[in-house]
N, C-alpha and C positions, 0 to 999 in steps of 0.2 A: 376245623375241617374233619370229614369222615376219617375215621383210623383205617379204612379200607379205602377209598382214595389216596391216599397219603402213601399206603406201603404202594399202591400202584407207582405211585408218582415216583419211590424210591427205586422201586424195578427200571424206569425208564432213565433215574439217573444213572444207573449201574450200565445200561447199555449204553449210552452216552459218555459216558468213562472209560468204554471196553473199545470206544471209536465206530458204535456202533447206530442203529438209529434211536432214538431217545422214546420210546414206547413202550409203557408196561400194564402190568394188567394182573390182578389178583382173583380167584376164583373163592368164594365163602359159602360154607356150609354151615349150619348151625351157629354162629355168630362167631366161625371159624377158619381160617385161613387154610383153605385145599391145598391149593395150588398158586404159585408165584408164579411169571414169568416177564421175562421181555423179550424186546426183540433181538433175533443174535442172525439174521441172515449174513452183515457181513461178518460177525468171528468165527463165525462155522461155516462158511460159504452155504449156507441152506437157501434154499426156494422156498418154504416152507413155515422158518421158525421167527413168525408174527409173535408179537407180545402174548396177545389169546393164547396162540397155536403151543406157545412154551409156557404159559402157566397150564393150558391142556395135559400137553404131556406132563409136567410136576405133581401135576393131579394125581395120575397115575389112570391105571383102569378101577374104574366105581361103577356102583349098578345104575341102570335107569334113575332107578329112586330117586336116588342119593342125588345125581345135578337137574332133576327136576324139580329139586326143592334148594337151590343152588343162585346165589347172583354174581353175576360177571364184573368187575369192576375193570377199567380199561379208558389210558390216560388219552386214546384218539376213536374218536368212532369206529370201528369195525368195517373192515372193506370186505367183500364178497365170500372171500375163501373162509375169515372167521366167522363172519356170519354164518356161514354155511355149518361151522363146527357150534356154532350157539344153536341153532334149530334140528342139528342132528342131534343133540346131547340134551335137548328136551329145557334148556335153559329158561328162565319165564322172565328173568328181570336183568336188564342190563346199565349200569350205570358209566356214563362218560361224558371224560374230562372237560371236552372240548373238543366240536365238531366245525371249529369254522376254518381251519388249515387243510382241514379234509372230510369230506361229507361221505361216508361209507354207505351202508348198507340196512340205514336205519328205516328207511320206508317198508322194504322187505323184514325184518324184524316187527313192526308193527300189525304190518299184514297179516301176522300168522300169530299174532295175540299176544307178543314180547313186548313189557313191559319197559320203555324205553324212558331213561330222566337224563338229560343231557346237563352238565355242570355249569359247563362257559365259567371254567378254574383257567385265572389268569396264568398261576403256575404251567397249568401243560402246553395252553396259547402260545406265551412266550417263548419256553423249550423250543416247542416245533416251529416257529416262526424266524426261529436262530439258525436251528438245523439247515430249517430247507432254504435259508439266507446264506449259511457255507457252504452246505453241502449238498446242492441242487441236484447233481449227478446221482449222487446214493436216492434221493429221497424217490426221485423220477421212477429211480429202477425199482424202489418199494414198492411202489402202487402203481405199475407196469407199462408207463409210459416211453 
C-alpha cells in the first residue's frame, strides 16, 4: 500500500482511539509529509475540524506554490466544506480511501480540473462501516444530517 495512504489511514485510527470519527488524511509535498491530520470535531467540540481541515491547519500557512504542487491524501471522500479548502489551496491531486460510505464532493473537484483516483482500500470501507454501524448519531452529525 501507499506510505501516504497508510499514515492516512493511521491518522483516522488515532481519531477512532480519541472516540472520535475514524478519518484522516495526509497532505505531501515534495514526496513529503506537510501536514497530518484527522478528524477531532467530537474531542475538540469543533464544527470545523474534518480530517482535511486538521491535516490543513498542521500544514501550517505555505505559499500558493507550495500546495499547488501539493496531493491531498484522505481515508473518506471529501464532503463540501474540504472540498471547498482543496480548491481554495489550489490542490491538483486528491487521492481516496474509499467513497462508497460516503460520496463527497468528487464531481465538484473534477469539475475544476482536480485530479481525482479513488482507492476502494478495504481498510478505510470497513473502519467507517463499523463506525457508522455504532455510532450513527456522531456519523449523521459529521455530514450534517
Amino acid at each position: 500500500m501507499d506510505k501516504f495512504m497508510q499514515a492516512a489511514i493511521e491518522e483516522a485510527k488515532k481519531g477512532l482511539e480519541e472516540g472520535g470519527v475514524p478519518i484522516g488524511s495526509v497532505i505531501v509535498y515534495a514526496d513529503k509529509i506537510l501536514g497530518r491530520g484527522h478528524n477531532k470535531r467530537v474531542q475538540n467540540g469543533s464544527v470545523v475540524l474534518h480530517g482535511e481541515m486538521d491535516a490543513f491547519e498542521n500544514a501550517g500557512r505555505q505559499p500558493a506554490a507550495v500546495y499547488q504542487q501539493c496531493t491531498l491524501y484522505t481515508t473518506l471522500s471529501p464532503c463540501p466544506m474540504c472540498t471547498g479548502a482543496i480548491l481554495l489551496y489550489g490542490i491538483p491531486k486528491v487521492v481516496i480511501g474509499e467513497n462508497q460510505t460516503f460520496l463527497g464532493s468528487e464531481s465538484l473537484l473534477k469539475k475544476e480540473g482536480v485530479e481525482v483516483v479513488v482507492l476502494d482500500n478495504k481498510e478505510c470501507k470497513d473502519m467507517m462501516d463499523a463506525f457508522i454501524k455504532n455510532k450513527p448519531e456522531i456519523w449523521n452529525e459529521d455530514i450534517g444530517e
